[in-house]
Structures are given as structure tokens and as C-alpha cells.
Biotite code that builds the C-alpha atoms (Angstrom):
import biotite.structure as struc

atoms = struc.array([
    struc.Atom([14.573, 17.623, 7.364], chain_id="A", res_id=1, res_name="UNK", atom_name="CA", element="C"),
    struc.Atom([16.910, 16.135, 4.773], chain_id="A", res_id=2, res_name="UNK", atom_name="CA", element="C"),
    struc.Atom([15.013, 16.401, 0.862], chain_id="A", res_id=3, res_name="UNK", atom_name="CA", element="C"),
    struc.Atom([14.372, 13.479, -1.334], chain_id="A", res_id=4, res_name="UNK", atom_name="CA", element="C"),
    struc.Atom([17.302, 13.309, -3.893], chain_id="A", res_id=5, res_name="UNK", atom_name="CA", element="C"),
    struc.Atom([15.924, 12.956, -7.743], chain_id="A", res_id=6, res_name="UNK", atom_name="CA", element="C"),
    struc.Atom([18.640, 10.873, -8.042], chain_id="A", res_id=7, res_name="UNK", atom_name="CA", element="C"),
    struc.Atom([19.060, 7.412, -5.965], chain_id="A", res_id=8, res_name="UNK", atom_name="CA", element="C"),
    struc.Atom([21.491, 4.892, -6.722], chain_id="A", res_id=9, res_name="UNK", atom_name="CA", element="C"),
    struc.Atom([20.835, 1.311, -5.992], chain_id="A", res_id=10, res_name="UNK", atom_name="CA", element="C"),
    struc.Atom([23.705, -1.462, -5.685], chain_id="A", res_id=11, res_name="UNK", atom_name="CA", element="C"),
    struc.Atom([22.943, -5.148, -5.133], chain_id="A", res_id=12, res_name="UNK", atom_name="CA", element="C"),
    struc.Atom([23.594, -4.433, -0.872], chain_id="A", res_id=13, res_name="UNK", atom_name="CA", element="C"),
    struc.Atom([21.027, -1.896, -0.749], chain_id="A", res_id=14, res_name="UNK", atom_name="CA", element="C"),
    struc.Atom([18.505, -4.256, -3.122], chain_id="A", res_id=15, res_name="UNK", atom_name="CA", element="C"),
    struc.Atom([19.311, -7.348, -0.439], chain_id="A", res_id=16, res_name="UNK", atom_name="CA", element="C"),
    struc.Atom([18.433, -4.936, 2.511], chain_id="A", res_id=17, res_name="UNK", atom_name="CA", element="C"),
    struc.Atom([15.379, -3.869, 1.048], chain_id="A", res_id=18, res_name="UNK", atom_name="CA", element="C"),
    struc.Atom([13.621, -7.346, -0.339], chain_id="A", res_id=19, res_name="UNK", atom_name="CA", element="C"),
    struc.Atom([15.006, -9.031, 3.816], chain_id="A", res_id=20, res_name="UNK", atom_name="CA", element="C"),
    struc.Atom([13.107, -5.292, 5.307], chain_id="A", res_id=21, res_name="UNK", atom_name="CA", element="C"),
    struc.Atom([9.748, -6.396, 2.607], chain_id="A", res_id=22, res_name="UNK", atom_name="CA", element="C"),
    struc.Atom([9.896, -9.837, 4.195], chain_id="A", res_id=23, res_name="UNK", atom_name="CA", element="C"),
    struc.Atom([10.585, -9.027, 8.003], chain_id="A", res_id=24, res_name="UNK", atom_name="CA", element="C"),
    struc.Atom([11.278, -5.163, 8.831], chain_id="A", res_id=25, res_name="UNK", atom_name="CA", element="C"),
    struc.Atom([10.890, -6.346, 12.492], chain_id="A", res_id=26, res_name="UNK", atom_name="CA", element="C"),
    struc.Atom([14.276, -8.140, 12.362], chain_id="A", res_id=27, res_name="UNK", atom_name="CA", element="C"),
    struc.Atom([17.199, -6.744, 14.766], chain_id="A", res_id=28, res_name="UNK", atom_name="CA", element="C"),
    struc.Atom([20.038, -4.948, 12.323], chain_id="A", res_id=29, res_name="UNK", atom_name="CA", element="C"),
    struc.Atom([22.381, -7.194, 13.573], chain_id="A", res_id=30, res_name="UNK", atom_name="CA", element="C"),
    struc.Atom([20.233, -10.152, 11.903], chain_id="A", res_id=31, res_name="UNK", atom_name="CA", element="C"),
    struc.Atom([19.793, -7.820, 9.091], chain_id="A", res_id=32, res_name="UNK", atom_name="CA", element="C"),
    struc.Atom([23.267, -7.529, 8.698], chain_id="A", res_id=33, res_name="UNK", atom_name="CA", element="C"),
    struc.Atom([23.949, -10.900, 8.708], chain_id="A", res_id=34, res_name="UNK", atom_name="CA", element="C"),
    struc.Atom([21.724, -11.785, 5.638], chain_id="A", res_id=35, res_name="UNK", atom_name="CA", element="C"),
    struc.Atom([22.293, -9.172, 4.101], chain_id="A", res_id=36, res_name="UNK", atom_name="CA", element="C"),
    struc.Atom([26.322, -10.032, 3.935], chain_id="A", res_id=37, res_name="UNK", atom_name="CA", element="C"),
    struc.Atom([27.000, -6.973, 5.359], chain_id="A", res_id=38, res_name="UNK", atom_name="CA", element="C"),
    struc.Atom([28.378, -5.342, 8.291], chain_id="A", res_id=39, res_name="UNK", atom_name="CA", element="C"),
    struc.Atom([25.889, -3.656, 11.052], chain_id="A", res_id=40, res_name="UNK", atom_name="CA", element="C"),
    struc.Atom([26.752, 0.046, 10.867], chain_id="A", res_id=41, res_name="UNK", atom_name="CA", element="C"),
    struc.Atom([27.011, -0.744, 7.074], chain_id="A", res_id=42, res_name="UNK", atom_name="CA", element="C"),
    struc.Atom([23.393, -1.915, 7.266], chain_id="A", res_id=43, res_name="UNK", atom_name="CA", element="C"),
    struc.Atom([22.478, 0.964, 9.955], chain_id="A", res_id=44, res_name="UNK", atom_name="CA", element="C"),
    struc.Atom([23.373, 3.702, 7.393], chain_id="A", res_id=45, res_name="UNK", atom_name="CA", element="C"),
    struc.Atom([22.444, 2.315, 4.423], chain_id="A", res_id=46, res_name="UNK", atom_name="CA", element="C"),
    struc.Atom([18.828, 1.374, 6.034], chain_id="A", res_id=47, res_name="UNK", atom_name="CA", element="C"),
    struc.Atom([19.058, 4.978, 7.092], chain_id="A", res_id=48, res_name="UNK", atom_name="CA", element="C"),
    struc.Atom([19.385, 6.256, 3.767], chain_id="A", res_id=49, res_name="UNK", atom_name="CA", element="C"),
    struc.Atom([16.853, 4.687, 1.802], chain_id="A", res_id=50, res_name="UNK", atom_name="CA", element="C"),
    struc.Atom([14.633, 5.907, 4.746], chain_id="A", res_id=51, res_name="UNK", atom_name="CA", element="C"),
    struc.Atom([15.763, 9.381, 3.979], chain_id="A", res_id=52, res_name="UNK", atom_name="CA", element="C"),
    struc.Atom([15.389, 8.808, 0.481], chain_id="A", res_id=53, res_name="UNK", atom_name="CA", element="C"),
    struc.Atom([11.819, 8.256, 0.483], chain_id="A", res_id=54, res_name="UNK", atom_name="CA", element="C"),
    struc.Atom([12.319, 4.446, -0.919], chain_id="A", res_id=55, res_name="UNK", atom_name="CA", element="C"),
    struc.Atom([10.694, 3.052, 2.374], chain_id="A", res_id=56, res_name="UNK", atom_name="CA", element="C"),
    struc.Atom([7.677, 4.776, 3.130], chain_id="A", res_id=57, res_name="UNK", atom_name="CA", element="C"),
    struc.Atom([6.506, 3.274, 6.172], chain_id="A", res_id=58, res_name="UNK", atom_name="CA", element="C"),
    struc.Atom([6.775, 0.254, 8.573], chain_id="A", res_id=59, res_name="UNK", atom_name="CA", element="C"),
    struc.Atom([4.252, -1.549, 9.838], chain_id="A", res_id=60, res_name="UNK", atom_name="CA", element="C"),
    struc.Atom([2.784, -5.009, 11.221], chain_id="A", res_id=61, res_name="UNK", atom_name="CA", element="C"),
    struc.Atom([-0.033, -6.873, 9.002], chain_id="A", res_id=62, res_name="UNK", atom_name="CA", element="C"),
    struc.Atom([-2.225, -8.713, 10.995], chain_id="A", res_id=63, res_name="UNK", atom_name="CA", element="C"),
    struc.Atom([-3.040, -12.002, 10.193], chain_id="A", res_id=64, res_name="UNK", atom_name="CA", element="C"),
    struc.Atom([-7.109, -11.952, 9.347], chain_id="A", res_id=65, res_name="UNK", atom_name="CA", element="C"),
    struc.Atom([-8.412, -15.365, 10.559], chain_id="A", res_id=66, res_name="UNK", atom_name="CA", element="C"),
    struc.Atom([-6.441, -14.842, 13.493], chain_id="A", res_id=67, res_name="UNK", atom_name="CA", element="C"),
    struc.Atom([-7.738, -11.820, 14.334], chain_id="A", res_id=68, res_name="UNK", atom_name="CA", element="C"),
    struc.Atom([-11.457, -12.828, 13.259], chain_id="A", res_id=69, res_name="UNK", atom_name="CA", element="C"),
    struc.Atom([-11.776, -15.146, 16.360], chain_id="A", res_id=70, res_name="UNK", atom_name="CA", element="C"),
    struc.Atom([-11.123, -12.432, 18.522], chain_id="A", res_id=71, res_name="UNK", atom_name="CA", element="C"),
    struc.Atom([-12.853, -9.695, 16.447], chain_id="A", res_id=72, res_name="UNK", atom_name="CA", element="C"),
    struc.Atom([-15.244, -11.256, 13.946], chain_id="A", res_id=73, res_name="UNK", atom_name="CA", element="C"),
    struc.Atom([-14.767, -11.476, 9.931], chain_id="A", res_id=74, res_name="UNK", atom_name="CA", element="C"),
    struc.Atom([-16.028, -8.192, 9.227], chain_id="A", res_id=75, res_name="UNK", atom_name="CA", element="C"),
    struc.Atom([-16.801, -7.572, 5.654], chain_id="A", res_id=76, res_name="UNK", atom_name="CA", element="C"),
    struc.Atom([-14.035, -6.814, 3.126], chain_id="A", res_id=77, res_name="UNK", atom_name="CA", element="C"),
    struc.Atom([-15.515, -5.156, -0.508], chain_id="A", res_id=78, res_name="UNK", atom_name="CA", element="C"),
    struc.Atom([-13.705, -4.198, -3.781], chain_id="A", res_id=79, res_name="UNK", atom_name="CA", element="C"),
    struc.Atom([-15.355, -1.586, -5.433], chain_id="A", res_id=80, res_name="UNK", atom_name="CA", element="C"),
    struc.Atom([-15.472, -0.105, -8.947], chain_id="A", res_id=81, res_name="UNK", atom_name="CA", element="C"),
    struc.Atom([-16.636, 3.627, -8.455], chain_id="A", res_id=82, res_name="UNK", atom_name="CA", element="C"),
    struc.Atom([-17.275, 5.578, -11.672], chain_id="A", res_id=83, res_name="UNK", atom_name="CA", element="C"),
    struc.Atom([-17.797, 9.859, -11.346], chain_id="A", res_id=84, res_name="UNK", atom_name="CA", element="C"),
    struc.Atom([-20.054, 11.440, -13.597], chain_id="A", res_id=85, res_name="UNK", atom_name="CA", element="C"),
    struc.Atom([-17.618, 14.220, -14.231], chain_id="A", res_id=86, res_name="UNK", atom_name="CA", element="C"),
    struc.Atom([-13.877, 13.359, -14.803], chain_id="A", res_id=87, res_name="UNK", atom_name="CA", element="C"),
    struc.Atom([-12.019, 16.591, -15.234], chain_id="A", res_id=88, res_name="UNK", atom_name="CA", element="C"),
    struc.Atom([-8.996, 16.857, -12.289], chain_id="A", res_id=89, res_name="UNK", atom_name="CA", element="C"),
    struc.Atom([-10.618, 18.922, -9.781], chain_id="A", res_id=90, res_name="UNK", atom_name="CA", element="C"),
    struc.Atom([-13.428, 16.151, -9.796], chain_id="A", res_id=91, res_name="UNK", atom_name="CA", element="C"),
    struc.Atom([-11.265, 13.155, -9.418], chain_id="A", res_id=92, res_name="UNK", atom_name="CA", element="C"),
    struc.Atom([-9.075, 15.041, -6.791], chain_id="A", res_id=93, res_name="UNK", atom_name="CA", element="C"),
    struc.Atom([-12.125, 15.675, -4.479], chain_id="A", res_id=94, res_name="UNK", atom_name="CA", element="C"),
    struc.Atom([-13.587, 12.408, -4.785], chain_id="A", res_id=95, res_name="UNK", atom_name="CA", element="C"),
    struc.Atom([-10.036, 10.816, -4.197], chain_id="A", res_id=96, res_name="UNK", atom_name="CA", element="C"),
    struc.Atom([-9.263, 12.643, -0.903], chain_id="A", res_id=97, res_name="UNK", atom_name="CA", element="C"),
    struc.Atom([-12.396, 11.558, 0.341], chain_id="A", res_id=98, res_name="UNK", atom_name="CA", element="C"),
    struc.Atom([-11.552, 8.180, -0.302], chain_id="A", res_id=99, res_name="UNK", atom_name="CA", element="C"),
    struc.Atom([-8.278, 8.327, 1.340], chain_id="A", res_id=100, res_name="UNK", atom_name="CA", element="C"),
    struc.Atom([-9.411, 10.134, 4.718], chain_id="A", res_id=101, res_name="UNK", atom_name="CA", element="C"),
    struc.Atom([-11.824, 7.419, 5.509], chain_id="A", res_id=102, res_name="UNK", atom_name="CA", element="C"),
    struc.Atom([-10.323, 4.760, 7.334], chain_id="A", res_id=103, res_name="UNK", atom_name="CA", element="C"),
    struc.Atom([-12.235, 1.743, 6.088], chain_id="A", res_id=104, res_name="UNK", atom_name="CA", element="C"),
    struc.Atom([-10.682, 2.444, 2.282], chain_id="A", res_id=105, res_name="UNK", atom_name="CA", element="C"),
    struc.Atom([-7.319, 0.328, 2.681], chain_id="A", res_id=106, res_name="UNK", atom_name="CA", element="C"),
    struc.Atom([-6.351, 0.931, -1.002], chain_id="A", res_id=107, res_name="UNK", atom_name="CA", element="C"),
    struc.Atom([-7.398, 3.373, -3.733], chain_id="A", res_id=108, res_name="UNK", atom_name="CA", element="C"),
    struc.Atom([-6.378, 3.496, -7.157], chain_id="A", res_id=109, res_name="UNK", atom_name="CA", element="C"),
    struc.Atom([-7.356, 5.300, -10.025], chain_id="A", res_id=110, res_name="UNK", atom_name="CA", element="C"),
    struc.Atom([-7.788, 3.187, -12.860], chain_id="A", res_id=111, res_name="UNK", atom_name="CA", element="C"),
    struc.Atom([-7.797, 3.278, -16.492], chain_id="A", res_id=112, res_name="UNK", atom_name="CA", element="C"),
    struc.Atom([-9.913, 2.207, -18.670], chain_id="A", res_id=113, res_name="UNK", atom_name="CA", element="C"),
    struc.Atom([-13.189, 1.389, -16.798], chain_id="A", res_id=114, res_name="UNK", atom_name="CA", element="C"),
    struc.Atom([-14.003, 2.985, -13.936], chain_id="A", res_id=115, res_name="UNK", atom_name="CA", element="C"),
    struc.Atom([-12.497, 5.853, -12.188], chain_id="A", res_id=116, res_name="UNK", atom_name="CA", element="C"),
    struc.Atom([-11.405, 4.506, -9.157], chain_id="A", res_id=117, res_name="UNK", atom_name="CA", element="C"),
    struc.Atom([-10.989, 1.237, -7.443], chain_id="A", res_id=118, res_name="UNK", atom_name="CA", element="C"),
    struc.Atom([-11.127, 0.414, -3.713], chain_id="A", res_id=119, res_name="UNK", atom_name="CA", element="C"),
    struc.Atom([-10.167, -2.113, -1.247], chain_id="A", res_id=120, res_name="UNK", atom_name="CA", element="C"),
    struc.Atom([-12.401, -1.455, 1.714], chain_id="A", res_id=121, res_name="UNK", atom_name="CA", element="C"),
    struc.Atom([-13.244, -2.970, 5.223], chain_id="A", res_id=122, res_name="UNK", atom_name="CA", element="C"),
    struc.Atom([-16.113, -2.639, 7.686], chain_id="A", res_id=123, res_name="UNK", atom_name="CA", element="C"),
    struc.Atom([-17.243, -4.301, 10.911], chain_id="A", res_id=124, res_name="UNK", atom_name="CA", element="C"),
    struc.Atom([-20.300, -5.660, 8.892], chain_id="A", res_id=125, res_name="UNK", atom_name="CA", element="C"),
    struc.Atom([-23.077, -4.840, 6.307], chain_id="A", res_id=126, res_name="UNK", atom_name="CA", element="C"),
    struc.Atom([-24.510, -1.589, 8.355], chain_id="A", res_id=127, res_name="UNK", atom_name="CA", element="C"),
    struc.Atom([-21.161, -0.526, 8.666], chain_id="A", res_id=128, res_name="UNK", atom_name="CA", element="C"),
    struc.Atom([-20.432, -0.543, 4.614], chain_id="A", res_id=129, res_name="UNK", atom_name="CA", element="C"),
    struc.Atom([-24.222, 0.826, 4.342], chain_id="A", res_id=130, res_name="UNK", atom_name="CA", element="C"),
    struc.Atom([-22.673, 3.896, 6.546], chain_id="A", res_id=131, res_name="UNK", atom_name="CA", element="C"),
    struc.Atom([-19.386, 3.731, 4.097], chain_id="A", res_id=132, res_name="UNK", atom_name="CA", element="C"),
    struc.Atom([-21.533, 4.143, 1.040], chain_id="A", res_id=133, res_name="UNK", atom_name="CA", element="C"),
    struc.Atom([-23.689, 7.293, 1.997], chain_id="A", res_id=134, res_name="UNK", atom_name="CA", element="C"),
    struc.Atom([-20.378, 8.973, 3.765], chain_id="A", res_id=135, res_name="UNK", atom_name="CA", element="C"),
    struc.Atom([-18.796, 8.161, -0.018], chain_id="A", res_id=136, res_name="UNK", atom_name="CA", element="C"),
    struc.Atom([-21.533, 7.222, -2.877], chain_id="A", res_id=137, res_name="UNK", atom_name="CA", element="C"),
    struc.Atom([-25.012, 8.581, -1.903], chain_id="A", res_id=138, res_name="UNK", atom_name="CA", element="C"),
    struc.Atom([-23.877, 12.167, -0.351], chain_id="A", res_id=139, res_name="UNK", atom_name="CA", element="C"),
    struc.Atom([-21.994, 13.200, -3.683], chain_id="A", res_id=140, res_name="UNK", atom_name="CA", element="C"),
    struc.Atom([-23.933, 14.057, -6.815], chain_id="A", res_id=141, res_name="UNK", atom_name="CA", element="C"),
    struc.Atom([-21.111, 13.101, -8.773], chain_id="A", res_id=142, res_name="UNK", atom_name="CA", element="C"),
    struc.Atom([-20.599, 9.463, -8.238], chain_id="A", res_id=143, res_name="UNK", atom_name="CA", element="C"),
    struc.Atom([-22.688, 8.234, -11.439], chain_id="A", res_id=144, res_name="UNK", atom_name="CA", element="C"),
    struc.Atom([-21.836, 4.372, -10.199], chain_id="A", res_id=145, res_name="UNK", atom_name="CA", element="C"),
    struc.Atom([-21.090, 1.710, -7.870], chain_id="A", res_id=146, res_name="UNK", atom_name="CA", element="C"),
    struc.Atom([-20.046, -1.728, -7.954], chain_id="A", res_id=147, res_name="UNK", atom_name="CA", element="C"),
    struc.Atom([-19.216, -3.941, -4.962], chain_id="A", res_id=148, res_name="UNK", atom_name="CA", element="C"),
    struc.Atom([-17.270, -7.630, -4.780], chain_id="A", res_id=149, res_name="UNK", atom_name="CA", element="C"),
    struc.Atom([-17.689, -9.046, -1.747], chain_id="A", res_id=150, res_name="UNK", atom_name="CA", element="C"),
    struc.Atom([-14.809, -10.876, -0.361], chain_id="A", res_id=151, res_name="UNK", atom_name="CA", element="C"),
    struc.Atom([-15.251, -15.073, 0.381], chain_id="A", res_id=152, res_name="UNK", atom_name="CA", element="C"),
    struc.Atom([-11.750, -15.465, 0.756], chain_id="A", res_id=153, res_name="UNK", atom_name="CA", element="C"),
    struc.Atom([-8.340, -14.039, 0.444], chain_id="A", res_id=154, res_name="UNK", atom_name="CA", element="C"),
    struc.Atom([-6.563, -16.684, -1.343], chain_id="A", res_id=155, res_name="UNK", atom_name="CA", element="C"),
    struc.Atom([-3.314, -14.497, -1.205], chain_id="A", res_id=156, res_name="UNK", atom_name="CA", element="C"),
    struc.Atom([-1.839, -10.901, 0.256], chain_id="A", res_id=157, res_name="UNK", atom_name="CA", element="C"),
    struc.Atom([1.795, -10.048, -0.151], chain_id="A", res_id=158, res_name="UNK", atom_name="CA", element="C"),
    struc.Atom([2.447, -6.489, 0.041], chain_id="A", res_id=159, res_name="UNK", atom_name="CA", element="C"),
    struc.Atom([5.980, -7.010, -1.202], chain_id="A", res_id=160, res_name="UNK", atom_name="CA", element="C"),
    struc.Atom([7.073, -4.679, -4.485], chain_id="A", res_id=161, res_name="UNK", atom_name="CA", element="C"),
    struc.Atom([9.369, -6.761, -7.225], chain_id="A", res_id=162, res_name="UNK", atom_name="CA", element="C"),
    struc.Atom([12.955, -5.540, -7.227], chain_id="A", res_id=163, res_name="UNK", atom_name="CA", element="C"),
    struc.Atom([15.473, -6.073, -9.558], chain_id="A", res_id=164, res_name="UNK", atom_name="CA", element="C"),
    struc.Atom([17.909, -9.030, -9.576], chain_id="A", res_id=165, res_name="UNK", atom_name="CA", element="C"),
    struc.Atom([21.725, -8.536, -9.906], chain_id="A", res_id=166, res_name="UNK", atom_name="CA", element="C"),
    struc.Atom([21.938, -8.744, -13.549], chain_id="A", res_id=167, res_name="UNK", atom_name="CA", element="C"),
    struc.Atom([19.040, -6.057, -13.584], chain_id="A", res_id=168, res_name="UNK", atom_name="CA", element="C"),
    struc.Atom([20.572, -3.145, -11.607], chain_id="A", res_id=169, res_name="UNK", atom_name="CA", element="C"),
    struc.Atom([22.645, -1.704, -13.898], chain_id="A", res_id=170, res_name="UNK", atom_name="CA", element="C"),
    struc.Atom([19.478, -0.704, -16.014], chain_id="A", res_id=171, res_name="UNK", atom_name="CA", element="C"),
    struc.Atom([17.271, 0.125, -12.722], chain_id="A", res_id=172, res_name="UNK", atom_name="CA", element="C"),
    struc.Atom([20.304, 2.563, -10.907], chain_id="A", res_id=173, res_name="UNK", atom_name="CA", element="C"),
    struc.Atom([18.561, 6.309, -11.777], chain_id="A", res_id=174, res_name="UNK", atom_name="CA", element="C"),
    struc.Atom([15.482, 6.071, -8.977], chain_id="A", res_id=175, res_name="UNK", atom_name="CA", element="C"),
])
């Protein structure tokens, strides 16, 4: 397996390739390619690279929610402001890999100042987060406090990451 080089340079090809993969990484390369104003084994090995090179992490399909409620039901979507009683590292490590091994915590973040941590999470309905909260909250002495937004409505998603323009690159090459 092929190590991440501390070192990446970006050019304005490899920047178009990435923002058309944010927007539709489903796309044949040929298509790719072609918006990209590039030629297909150019796009192939460059795509290829930046795989190698850590800069995309993962592929995936998002589902589209309301879609996927008429077939599954809403479910119940919190954000959560979770504060430990003890920060020192080894504290904040254990309560973050607990976090991240359940699989209703979509995000996690630790956050400064305020709370610890925040979370995105999603269950199949109220018992479901009640289950959430004792696997993450009630069963660890050292969460000193909880507080939970309920989602009404996602007004907006867009898991797309800013990239620099053209003019911008020459400042953003060392990666």
C-alpha cells in the first residue's frame, strides 16, 4: 500500500476533478473527462492519485430523506451538545470512540468553547434515541451534560468542502 505524501500539489485540473467528483462521483470518467477539459486516462490517473493521496476519503450515495421517509418513516434526527466532567485527553479520547462506533452518531466534533463534543445523530424514533442515550450518556459517569435539538426540518445538506479558485492555488499548493 502506497503512503500518503506530506506533500501534495494541486493544479487547477486536479481542483476541477475534485469539486465535478463533490457534485457527482457517480459520473462515468469519460463524462468526467469531458468537464473536466481533460483527457480520460488523464482524468483516470489523476483521480487515481488524489485517491492514493488520501484527498478523497470515501465515496458514497446520500439518500434523499423525504424520499426515503415514505418508504421508511421520518425517524428522529437530534443535535446534541455533550459536555464530560473530566477533560484531560484520555477522557475525551474514550468518550469520542464511543461516539464514533455507534452507528446512529453521523457526525462528531469536538468543539471549542462550550461543550466538549457535538453530534449529529439519527434513530428510528424516540425509544430508539432513549436506547442511544443510556448506550452513550447514562452508562458513563463522566458525561456531566446533555443537550438535545430536535430536528423539524433540514432546510439544507451539502456535504461539499470549499476549494480554491484559480487565482487561489498558488497560495493553497503545499497539502
Amino acid at each position: 500500500m502506497n503512503e500518503k505524501p506530506e506533500f501534495f500539489n494541486l493544479d487547477e485540473a486536479d481542483l476541477r476533478l475534485l469539486a465535478l467528483l463533490q457534485e457527482d462521483a457517480s459520473q462515468s470518467n469519460q463524462r468526467l473527462a469531458e468537464r473536466a477539459h481533460v483527457s480520460p486516462p488523464t482524468s483516470l490517473r489523476r483521480v487515481k492519485r488524489l485517491r492514493e493521496a488520501g484527498l478523497i476519503e470515501r465515496e458514497v450515495a446520500l439518500l434523499n430523506p423525504d424520499k426515503l421517509a415514505q418508504v421508511t418513516g421520518h425517524g428522529l434526527t437530534a443535535l446534541l451538545e455533550i459536555t464530560l466532567e473530566r477533560q484531560a485527553a484520555e477522557h475525551l479520547d474514550a468518550f469520542e470512540a464511543r461516539a464514533v462506533a455507534d452507528t446512529a452518531v453521523q457526525q462528531c466534533y469536538r468543539v471549542s468553547p462550550g461543550p466538549d463534543f457535538m453530534l449529529v445523530v439519527h434513530t428510528t424514533d424516540m425509544p430508539a434515541y432513549r436506547d442511544l442515550a443510556q448506550r452513550l450518556f447514562t452508562s458513563d459517569a463522566n458525561v456531566r451534560n446533555v443537550k438535545a435539538f430536535f430536528s423539524v426540518k433540514r432546510a439544507k445538506f451539502d456535504p461539499r468542502l470549499p476549494l480554491p479558485t484559480t487565482g487561489d492555488i498558488g497560495s493553497n499548493k503545499a497539502l
